[in-house]
C-alpha positions in Angstrom: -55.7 6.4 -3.0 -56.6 3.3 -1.2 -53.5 0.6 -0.7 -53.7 -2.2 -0.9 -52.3 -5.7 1.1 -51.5 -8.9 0.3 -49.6 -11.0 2.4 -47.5 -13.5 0.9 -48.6 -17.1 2.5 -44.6 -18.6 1.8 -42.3 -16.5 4.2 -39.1 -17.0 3.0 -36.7 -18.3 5.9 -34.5 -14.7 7.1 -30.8 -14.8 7.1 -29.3 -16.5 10.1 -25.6 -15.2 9.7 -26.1 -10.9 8.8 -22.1 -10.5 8.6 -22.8 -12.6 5.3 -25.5 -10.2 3.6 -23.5 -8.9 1.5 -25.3 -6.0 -0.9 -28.3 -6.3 -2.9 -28.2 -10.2 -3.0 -31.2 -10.9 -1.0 -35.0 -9.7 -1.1 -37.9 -9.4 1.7 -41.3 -11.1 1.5 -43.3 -8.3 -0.1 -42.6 -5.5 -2.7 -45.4 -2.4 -3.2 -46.7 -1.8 -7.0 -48.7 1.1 -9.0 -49.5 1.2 -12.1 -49.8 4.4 -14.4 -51.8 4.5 -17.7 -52.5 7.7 -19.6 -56.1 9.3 -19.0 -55.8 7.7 -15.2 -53.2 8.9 -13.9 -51.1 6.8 -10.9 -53.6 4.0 -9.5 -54.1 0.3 -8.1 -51.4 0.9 -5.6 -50.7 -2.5 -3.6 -48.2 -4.2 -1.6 -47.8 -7.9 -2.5 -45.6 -10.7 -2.5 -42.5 -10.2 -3.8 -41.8 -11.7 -7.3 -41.3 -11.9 -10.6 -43.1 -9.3 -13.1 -44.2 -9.7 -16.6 -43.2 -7.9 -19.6 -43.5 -7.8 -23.6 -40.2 -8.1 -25.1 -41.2 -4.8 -27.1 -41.6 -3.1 -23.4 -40.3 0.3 -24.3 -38.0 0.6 -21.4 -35.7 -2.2 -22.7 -35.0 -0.5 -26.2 -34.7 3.0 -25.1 -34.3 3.1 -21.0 -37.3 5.3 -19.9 -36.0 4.2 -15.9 -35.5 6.1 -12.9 -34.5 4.7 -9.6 -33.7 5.8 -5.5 -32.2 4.4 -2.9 -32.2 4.8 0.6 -32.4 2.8 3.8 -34.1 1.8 7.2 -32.0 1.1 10.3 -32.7 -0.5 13.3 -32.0 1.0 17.0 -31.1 0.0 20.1 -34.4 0.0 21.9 -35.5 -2.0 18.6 -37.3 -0.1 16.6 -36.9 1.0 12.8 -36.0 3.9 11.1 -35.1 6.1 8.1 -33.7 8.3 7.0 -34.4 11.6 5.0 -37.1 9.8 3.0 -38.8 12.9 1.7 -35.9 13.9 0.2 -35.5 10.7 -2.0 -39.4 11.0 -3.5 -38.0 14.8 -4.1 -34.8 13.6 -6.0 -36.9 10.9 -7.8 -39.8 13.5 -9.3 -37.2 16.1 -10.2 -35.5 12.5 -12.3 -39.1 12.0 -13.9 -39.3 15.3 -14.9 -36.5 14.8 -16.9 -37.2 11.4 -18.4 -40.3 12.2 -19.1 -41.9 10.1 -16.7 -45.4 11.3 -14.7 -44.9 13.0 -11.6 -46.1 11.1 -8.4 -47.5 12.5 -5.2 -44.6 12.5 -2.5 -46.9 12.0 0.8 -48.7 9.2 -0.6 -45.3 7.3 -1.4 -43.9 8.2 1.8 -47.4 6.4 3.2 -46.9 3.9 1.0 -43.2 3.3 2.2 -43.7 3.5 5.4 -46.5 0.9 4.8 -44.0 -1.6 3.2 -41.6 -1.5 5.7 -43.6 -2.0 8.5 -45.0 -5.1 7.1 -41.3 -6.5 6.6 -39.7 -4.6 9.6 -38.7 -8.1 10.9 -35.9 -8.3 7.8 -34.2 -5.0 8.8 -30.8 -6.4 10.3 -30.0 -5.9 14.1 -26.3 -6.0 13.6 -24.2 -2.7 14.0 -24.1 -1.7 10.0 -26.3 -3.3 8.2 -29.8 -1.9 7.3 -32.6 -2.7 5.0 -31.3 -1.1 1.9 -34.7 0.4 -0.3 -35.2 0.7 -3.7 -37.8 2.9 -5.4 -38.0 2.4 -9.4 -40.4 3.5 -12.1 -39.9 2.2 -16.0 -41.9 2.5 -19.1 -44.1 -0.9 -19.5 -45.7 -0.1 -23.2 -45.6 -3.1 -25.6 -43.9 -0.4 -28.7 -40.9 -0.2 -30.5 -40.5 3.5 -30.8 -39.0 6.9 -29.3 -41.5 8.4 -27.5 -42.6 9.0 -23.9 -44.0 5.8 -22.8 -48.1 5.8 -22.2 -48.1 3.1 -19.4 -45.4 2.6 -16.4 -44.8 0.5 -13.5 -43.7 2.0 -9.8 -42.4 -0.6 -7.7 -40.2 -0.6 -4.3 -37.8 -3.3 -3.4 -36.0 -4.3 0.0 -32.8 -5.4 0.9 -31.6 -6.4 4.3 -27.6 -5.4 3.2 -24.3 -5.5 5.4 -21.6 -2.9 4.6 -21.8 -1.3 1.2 -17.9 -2.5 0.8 -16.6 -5.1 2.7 -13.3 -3.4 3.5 -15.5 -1.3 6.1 -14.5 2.6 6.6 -10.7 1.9 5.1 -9.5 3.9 2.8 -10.9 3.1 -1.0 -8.5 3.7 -4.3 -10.1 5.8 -6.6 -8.6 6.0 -10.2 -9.6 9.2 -12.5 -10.8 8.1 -15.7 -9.5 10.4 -18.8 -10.9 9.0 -21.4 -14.5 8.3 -21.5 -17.3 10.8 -20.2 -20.2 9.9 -17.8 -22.3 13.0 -18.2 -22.5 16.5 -20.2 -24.2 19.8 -19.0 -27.8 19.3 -20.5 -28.0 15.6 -20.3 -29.0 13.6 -17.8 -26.1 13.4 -15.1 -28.3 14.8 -12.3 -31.4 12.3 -12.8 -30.8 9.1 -11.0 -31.3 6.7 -14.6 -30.1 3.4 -15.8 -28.1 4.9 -18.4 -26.0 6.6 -16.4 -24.6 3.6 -14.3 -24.5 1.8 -17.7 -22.2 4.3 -19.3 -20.1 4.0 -16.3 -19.1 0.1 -16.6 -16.5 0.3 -19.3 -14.2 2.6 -16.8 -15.0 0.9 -13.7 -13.8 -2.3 -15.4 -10.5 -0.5 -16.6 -10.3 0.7 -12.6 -10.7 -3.1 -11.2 -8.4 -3.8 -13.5 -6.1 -1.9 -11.9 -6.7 -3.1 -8.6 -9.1 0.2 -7.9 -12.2 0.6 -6.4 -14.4 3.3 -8.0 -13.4 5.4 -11.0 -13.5 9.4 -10.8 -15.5 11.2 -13.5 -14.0 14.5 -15.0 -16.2 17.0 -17.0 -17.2 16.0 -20.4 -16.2 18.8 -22.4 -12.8 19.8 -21.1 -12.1 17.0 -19.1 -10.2 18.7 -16.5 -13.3 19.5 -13.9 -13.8 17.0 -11.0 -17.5 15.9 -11.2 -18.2 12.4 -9.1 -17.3 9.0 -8.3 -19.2 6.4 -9.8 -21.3 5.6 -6.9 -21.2 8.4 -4.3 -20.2 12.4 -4.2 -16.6 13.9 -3.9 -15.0 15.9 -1.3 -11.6 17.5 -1.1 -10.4 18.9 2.3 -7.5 21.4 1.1 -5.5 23.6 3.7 -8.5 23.0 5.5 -11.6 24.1 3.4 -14.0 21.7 2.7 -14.6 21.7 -1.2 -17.2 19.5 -3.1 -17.9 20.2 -6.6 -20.8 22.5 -7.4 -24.3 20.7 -8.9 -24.2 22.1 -12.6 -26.3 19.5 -14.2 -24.0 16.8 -14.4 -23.8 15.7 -11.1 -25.8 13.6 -9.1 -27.5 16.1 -5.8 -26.4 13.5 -3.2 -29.0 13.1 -0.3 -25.6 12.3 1.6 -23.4 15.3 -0.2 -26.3 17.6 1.2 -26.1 16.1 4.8 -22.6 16.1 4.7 -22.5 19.9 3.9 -25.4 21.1 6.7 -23.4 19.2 9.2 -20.2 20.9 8.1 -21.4 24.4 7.8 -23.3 23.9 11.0 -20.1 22.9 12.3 -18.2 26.1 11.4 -16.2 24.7 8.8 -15.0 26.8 5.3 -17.3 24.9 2.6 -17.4 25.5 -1.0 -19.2 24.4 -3.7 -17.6 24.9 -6.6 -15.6 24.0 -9.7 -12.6 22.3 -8.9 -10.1 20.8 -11.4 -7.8 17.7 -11.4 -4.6 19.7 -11.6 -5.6 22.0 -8.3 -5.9 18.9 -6.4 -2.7 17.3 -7.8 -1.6 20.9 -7.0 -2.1 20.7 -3.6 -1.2 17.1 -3.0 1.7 18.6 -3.8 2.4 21.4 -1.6 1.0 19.4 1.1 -2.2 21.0 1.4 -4.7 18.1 0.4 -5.2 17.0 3.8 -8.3 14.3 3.1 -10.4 13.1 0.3 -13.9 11.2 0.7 -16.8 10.0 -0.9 -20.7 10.4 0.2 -23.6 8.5 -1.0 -26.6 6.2 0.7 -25.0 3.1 0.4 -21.3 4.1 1.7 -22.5 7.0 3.9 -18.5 8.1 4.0 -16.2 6.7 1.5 -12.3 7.7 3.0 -10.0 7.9 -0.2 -6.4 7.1 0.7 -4.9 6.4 -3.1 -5.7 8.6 -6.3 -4.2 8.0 -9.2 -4.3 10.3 -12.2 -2.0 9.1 -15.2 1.0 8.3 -14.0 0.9 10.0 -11.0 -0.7 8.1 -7.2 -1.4 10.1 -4.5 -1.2 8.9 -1.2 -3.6 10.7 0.5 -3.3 10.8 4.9 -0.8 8.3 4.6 -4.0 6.2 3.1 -5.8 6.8 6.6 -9.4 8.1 7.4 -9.0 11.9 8.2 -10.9 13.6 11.1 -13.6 14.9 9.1 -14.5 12.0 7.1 -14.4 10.1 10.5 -16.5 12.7 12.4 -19.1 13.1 9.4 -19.5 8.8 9.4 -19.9 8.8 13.3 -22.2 11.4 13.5 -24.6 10.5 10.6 -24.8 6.8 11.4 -25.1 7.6 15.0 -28.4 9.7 13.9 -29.6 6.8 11.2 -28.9 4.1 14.3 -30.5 6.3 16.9 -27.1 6.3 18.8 -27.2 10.2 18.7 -30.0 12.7 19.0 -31.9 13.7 15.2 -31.3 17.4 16.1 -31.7 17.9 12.3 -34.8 16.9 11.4 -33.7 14.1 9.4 -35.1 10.9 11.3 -38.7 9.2 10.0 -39.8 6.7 12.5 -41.5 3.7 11.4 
């Protein structure tokens, strides 16, 4: 399939200050579009000026939330040039969340063409200071002018950019984390491993409850015995306990982590004891306990490592490191930003140059 180009003739003015991004606040010049309709399959892919899109009110994805979504990032390097990272395995993640919502597959090459295609074309609005990166964001929704439940016949594929500064503003300190005990984000058999809309929007009521609190991100137990660690709101969860590294196991429910699965290849390459598997609440309070839960940290695109120092469950706060970064989470940051920044050799395979 052909792509095509239309350069915008109104570049916006770039941002002078990049210690002020922020996240997700500001947009590049162009934005790629595809359209699917039943009988023709994907088609009419284009990169165009980036703007507004029109929709029916009865668009189908704003009654019943046919949406799937990535994200990933390009970085800049040294020497100047861009790149990303693990691409492949985003357009992977992002078929595997159509196939659940029902949503028509899409051919993975061609989108990596087409992404590469984007950010070329607005490489000048990835950031050149140490941190910040052109955050990316792949979404697909149902477009069809119906109000009913059913599969959606039309749908719109679209990728955003963002030139972003640290996901938190804190930097790599320590986050607090509070475990949420009543509400559920995700069941076994649902949609907890599809990267959907619904999911972040079942997630609000806790996360206000956390800020609340004066926490960061809220910790999701299972949602049938509520006893099983699953994941933080916006990344993966790692426990380092008597010095095993211990994630919990994908069952369903939990989001695969493009990050979680870096974070594991480089520990295992490393010669570190790593499990995946089902870990409850009370084995970590257990070990916080004995003294055995040496570090706790969160993984995802926008965070890369997320140290925990405070988690509080109930009544009880654990002061995790004496709310420093442990040497693991510290070694896993350095060494996967050093190979998104091009500060360390991709010995991995994970690097796609632009």
């Amino acid at each position: 399939m052909e792509i095509k180009v239309q350069k915008t003739t109104s570049p916006k003015a770039k941002p002078t200050d990049e210690t002020k991004l922020g996240f997700g606040h500001v947009f590049t010049d162009h934005m790629f579009v595809m359209n699917y309709d039943a009988g023709e399959g994907w088609h009419d892919a284009r990169i165009v000026p980036y703007g507004e899109i029109s929709l029916s009110p009865a668009a189908m994805c704003l009654h019943y939330g046919q949406e799937i979504f990535e994200g990933l990032k390009a970085y800049r390097t040294a020497d100047g040039s861009v790149q990303m990272f693990r691409p492949q395995e985003n357009f992977k993640r992002m078929n595997n969340s159509a196939e659940r919502m029902v949503i028509p597959k899409f051919d993975e090459e061609f989108m990596l063409k087409a992404l590469r295609q984007l950010v070329e074309l607005d490489k000048d609005w990835v950031p050149h200071t140490d941190g910040a990166s052109l955050y990316i964001r792949p979404f697909i929704f149902a477009t069809d002018p119906y109000v009913g439940v059913k599969p959606a016949d039309h749908y719109l594929f679209l990728i955003i950019l963002s030139p972003s500064g640290a996901y938190y503003s804190t930097g790599l300190n320590p986050v607090k984390i509070y475990v949420e005990q009543k509400y559920v984000r995700a069941v076994r058999g649902g949609t907890g491993f599809a990267k959907t809309a619904a999911n972040y929007a079942v997630s609000l009521k806790s996360q206000d409850e956390a800020h609340n609190q004066d926490y960061e991100q809220v910790l999701w137990l299972d949602g049938v015995e509520q006893k099983y660690i699953e994941e933080v709101g916006s990344m993966n969860i790692f426990f380092v306990i008597d010095g095993e590294v211990i994630t919990p196991q994908l069952t369903g429910s939990v989001l695969p982590g493009i990050t979680r699965k870096s974070s594991l290849e480089l520990c295992k390459k490393w010669g570190m004891k790593v499990s995946e598997r089902r870990i409850t609440i009370q084995e970590v309070a257990d070990a916080y306990d004995a003294g055995k839960l040496d570090e706790v940290f969160g993984t995802g695109t926008a965070a890369v490592i997320s140290p925990v120092g405070h988690l509080k469950w109930g009544d009880k706060i654990m002061t995790i490191n004496d709310n420093k970064i442990g040497s693991i989470s510290q070694k896993l940051y350095d060494t996967m930003t050093g190979i998104q920044y091009g500060k360390l050799p991709d010995d991995m395979g994970w690097i796609e140059k632009i």
